[in-house]
MARRO-681987 format. One line per 3 residues: their letters; for each residue x, y, z of C-alpha. Coordinates in steps of 0.1 Angstrom, whole numbers, plus 5000, padded with zeros to 4 digits. Layout:
! MARRO-681987
a	X,Y,Z | ...
***
This chain:
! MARRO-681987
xxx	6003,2082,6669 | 6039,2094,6668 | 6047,2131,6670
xxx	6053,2148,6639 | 6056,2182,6645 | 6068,2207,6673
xxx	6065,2243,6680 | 6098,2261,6675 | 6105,2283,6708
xxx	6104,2318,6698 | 6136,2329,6721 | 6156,2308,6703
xxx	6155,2330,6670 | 6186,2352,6664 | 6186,2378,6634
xxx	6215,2396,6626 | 6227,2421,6601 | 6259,2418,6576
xxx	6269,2442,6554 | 6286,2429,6520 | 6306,2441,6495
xxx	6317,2432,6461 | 6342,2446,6440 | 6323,2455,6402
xxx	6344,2456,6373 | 6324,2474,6347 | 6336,2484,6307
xxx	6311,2505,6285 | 6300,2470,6268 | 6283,2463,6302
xxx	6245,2459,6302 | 6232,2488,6311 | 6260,2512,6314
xxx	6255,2544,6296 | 6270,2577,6292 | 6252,2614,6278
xxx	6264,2644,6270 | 6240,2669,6284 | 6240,2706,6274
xxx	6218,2730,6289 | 6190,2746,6266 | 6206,2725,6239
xxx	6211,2691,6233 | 6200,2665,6260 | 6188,2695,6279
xxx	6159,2673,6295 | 6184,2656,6309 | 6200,2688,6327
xxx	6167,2704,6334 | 6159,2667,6357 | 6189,2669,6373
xxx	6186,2706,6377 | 6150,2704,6395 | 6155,2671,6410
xxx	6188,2668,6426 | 6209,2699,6422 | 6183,2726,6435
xxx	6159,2704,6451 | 6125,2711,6432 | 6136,2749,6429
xxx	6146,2757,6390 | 6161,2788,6404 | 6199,2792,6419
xxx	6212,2823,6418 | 6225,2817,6453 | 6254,2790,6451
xxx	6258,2788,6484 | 6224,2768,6486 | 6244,2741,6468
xxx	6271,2730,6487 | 6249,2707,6511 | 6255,2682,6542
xxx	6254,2645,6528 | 6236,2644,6559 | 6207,2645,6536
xxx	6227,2624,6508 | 6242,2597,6516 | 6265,2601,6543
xxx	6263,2615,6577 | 6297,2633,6580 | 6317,2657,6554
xxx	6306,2674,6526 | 6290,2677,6490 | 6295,2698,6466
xxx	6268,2705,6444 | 6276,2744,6426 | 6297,2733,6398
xxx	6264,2721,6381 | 6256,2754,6374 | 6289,2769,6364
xxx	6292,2753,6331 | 6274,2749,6304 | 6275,2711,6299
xxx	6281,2679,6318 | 6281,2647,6313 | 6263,2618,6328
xxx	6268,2581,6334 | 6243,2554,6343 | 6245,2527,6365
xxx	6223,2500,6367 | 6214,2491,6404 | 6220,2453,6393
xxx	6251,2461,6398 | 6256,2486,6432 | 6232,2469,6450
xxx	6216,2494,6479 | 6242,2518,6471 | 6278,2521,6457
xxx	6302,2520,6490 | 6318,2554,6492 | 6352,2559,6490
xxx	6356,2525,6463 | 6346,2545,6426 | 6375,2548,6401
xxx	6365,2559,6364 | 6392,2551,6337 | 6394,2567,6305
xxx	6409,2551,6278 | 6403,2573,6249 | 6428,2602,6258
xxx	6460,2598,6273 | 6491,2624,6282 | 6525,2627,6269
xxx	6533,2597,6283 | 6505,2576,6275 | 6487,2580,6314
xxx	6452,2577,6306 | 6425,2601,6327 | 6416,2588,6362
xxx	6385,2596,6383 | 6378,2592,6417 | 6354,2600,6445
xxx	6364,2614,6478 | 6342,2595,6502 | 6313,2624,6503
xxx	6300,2622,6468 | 6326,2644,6448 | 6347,2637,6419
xxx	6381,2648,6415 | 6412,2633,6387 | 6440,2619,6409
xxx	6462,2627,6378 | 6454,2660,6368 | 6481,2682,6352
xxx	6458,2713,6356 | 6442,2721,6392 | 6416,2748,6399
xxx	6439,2752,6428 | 6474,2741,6430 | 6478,2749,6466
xxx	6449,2729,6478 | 6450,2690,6474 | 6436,2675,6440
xxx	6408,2659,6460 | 6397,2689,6477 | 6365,2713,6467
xxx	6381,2737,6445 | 6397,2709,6420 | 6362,2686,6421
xxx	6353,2679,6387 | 6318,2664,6395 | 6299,2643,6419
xxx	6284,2606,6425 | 6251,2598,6440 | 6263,2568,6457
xxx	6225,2552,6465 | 6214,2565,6432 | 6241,2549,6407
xxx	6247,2581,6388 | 6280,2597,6382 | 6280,2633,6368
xxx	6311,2652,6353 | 6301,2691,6358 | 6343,2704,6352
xxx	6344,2715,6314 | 6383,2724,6321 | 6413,2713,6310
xxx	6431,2678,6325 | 6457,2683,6306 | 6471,2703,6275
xxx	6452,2686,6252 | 6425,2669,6270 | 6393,2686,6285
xxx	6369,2671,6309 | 6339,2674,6286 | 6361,2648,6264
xxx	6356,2622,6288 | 6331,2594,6281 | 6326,2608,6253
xxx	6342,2579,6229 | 6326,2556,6253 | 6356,2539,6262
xxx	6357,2537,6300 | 6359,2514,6329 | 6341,2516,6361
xxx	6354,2504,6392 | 6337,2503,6426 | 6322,2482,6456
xxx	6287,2476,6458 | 6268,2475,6492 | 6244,2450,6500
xxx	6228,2447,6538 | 6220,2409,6540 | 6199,2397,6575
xxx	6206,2366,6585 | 6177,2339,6603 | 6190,2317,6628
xxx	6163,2289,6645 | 6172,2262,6671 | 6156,2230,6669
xxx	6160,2204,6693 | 6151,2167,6693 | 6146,2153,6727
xxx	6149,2115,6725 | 6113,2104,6729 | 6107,2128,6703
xxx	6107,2120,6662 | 6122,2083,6663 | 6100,2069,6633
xxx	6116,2074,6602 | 6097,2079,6570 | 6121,2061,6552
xxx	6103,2034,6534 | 6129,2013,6525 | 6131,2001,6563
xxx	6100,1983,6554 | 6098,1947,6552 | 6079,1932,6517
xxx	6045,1916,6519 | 6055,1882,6513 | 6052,1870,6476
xxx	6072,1871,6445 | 6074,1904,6421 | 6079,1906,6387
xxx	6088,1944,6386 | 6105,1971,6406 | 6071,1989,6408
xxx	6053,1957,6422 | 6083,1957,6452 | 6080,1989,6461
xxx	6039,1987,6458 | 6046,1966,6489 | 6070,1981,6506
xxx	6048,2011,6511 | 6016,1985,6520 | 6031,1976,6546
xxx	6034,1988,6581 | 6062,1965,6596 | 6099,1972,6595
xxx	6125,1945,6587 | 6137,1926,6619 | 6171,1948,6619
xxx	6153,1977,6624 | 6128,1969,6651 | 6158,1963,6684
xxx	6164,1988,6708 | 6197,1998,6691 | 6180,2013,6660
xxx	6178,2051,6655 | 6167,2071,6627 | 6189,2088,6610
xxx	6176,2130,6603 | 6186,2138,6564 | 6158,2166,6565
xxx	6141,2197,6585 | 6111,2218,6576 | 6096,2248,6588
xxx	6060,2258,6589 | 6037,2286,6591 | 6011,2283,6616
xxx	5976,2269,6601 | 5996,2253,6570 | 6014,2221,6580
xxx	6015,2209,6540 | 6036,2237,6521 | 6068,2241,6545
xxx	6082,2275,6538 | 6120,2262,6547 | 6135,2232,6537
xxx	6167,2226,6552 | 6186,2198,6539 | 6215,2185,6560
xxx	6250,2180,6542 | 6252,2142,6557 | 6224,2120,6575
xxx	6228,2129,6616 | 6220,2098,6638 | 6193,2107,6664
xxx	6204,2104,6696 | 6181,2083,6720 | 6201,2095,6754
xxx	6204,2135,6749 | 6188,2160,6733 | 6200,2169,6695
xxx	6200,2205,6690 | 6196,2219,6654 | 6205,2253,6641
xxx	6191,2264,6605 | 6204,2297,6591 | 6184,2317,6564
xx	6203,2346,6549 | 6180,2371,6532
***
């Protein structure tokens, strides 16, 4: 009885951790992307009374302390710098954009969102430009009117919303002007936007070592090494009927000089050695070797 299977050494697993990213390229004719107008005690004012209770005073519908508002991301998303949450409750409207997690993954990386719209432009045809600032605020990197002009555009007093990076929302709280003739509770509003940002994904990555010694796994289940019953057949079926009959293997393949060739590796669970739960198929048949050990290294990314 030839050996068929072998125990896998358990030191000889490696996992590792990658983080990707990928660059998404969204337009409002996106599956899934949406954009509301939400007005408090007015229209869409469910939507402001869940953001209200569920993100912006965490559970508490009351907030007549705006300190309480401008939190660590600690608690967010991120571990450094700050979020500013206050300008929620400043205005009476906002506006809200959707993102499906299809498309950010485990989060949206910060630092990577751009919103354009193309509905309004300036005098010179610029059209409106939103970005985040790495802490899960919003500010226009083109603004012709500031909160501050002494302060840089990105900083807290020219925000104009925030992002929930792990959450895929994006929230424009600044009701202001961004230019003469364009306010910030225009934008979306024509739904004609793009969305640009990277989405994070952690993948873990499987690594097993398997070695064949060479007394090990030199029968090869490949029945065409099989020499026919003797007889004539009349059909491809009948031939290979025989092939698998028999149990001897053409003269070529009985010498000393033969090896198998490996085209094929599974992996099993312990107590099921019928259902394999990895199938790795090698790119090009690897002769065995009959002098040293071949060592074998299959890599699951997850």
């Amino acid at each position: 009885m030839y050996e068929v299977f072998k125990e896998i050494d358990d030191l000889s697993g490696v996992i590792e951790q990658k983080t990707v990213n990928y660059t998404q390229n969204l337009t409002t004719s996106s599956l899934g992307i949406n954009s509301i107008n939400i007005v408090s005690a007015s229209i869409s004012s469910s939507y402001w009374d869940s953001l209200n209770v569920l993100i912006y005073t965490s559970g508490s519908a009351i907030y007549s302390n705006e300190s309480k508002f401008i939190l660590d991301t600690h608690n967010l998303t991120r571990t450094d710098g700050r979020q500013f949450l206050n300008k929620f409750h400043g205005y009476p409207s906002s506006s809200i954009i959707t993102i499906p997690q299809q498309y950010y993954g485990e989060k949206i990386k910060e630092g990577s969102f751009t919103l354009t719209d193309k509905s309004f432009t300036d005098n010179i045809g610029s059209n409106i430009i939103i970005k985040d600032d790495s802490h899960g605020n919003l500010y226009s990197s083109n603004a012709y009117h500031s909160q501050s002009s002494v302060t840089s555009i990105s900083s807290s007093d020219n925000y104009v919303g925030n992002i929930f990076y792990d959450l895929g929302l994006v929230i424009i709280t600044e009701t202001g002007s961004w230019s003469g003739s364009v306010d910030y509770s225009d934008v979306t509003n024509n739904s004609n936007y793009t969305l640009k940002f990277d989405s994070y994904d952690k993948i873990f990555s499987y690594e097993y070592s398997v070695t064949l010694n060479p007394n090990e796994f030199n029968h090869s289940m490949n029945y065409t090494l099989k020499a026919p019953l003797s007889g004539s057949y009349t059909t491809m079926n009948e031939f290979t009927a025989s092939l698998l009959g028999t149990p001897f293997l053409r003269q070529e393949f009985t010498g000393s000089n033969f090896q198998p060739y490996i085209t094929e590796i599974n992996l099993y669970q312990k107590g099921n050695l019928h259902d394999p739960v990895i199938r790795a198929r090698l790119p090009r048949p690897i002769r065995k070797s009959n002098i040293i050990g071949t060592t074998f290294k299959i890599k699951l990314d997850l």
